[in-house]
DRENVEXDREN-966809 format. One record per residue (C-alpha): residue number from 1; x, z, y. Coordinates in nm, 4 decimals, decimal comma, padded with zeros to 6 digits. Layout:
<kegus>
+-----+----------+----------+----------+
|   i |       xx |       zz |       yy |
+-----+----------+----------+----------+
| NUM |        X |        Z |        Y |
...
+-----+----------+----------+----------+
</kegus>
This chain:
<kegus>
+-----+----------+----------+----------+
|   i |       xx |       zz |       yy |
+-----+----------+----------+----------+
|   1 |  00,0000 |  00,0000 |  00,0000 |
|   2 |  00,1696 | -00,1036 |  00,3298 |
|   3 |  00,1214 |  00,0754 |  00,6753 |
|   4 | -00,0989 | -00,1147 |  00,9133 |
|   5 |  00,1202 | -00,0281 |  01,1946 |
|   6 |  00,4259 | -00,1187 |  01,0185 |
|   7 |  00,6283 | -00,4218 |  01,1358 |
|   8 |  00,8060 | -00,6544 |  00,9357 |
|   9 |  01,1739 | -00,7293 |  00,9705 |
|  10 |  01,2587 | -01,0574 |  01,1736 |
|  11 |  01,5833 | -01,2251 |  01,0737 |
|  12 |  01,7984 | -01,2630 |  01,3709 |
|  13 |  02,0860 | -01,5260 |  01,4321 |
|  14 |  02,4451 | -01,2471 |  01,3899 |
|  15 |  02,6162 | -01,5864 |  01,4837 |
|  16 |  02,4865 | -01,6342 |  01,8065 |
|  17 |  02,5965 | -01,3242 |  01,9260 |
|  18 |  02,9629 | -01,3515 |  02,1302 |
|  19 |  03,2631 | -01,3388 |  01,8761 |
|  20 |  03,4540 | -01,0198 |  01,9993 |
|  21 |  03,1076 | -00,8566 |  01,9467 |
|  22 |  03,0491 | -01,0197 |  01,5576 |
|  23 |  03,4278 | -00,9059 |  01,5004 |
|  24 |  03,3493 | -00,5475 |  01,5689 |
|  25 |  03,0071 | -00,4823 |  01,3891 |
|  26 |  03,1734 | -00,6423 |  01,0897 |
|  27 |  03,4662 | -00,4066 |  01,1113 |
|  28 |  03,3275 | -00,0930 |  01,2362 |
|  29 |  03,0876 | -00,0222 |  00,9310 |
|  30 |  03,0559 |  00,2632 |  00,6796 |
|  31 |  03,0379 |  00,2511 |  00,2826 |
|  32 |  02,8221 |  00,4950 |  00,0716 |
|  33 |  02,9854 |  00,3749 | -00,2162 |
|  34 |  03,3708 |  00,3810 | -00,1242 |
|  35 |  03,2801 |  00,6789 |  00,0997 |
|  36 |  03,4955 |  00,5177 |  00,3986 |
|  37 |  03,4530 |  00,3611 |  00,7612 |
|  38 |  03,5914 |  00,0557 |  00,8815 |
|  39 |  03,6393 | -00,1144 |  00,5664 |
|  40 |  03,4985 | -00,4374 |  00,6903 |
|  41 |  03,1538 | -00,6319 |  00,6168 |
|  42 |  03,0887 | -00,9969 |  00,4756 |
|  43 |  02,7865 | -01,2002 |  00,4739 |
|  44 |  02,5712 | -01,0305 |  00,7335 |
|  45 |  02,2384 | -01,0927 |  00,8429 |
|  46 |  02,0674 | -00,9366 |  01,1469 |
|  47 |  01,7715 | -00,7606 |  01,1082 |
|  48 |  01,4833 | -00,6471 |  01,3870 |
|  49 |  01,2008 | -00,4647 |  01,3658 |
|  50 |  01,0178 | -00,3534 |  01,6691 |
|  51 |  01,2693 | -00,1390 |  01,8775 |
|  52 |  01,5053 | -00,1110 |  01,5602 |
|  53 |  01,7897 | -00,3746 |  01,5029 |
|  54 |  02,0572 | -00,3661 |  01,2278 |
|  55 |  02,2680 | -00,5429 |  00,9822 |
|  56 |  02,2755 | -00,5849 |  00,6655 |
|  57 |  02,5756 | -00,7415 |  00,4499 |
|  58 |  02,8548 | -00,6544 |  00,1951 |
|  59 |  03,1535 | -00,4357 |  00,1647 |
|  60 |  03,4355 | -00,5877 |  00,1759 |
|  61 |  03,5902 | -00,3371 | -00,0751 |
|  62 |  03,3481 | -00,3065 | -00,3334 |
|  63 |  03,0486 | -00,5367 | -00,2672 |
|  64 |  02,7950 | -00,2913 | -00,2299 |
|  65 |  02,4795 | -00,3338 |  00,0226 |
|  66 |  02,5831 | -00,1790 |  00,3759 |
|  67 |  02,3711 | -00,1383 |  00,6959 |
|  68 |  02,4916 | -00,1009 |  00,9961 |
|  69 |  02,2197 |  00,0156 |  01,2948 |
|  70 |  02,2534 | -00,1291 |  01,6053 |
|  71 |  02,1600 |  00,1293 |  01,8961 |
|  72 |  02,2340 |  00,0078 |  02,2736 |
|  73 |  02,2766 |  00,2782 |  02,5111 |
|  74 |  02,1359 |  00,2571 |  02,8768 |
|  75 |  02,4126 |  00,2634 |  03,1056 |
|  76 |  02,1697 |  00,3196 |  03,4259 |
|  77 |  02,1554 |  00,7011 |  03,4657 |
+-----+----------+----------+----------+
</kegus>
């Protein structure tokens, strides 16, 4: 049973975004499995869904399924 108010996941272009900021969301990721940061990311896809926006790909260690949440900060205080 699915949540009326829940919003599906829109797949983003990752490769539209500018390279120096592709380089560091695939570096600056964490592994559940390997238990490490910044081991590196391959094959991503961006993911949003309403004010949420992530991405998803594989660790370039071990393979398994990462996720890396994007959250933008307001710099107008």
């Amino acid at each position: 049973m699915t949540n009326a108010a829940e919003v599906k996941p829109v797949l983003k272009d990752f490769f539209a975004r500018p390279v120096e900021e592709q380089q560091d969301f695939l570096q600056q990721t964490w592994c559940n499995e390997c238990m490490e940061m910044d081991l590196g990311m391959k094959n991503p896809q961006e993911f949003e869904a309403g004010d949420r926006t992530w991405i998803e790909g594989e660790c370039v260690k071990c393979g398994t399924k990462i996720i890396t949440e994007l959250v933008f900060e307001d710099d107008e205080e």
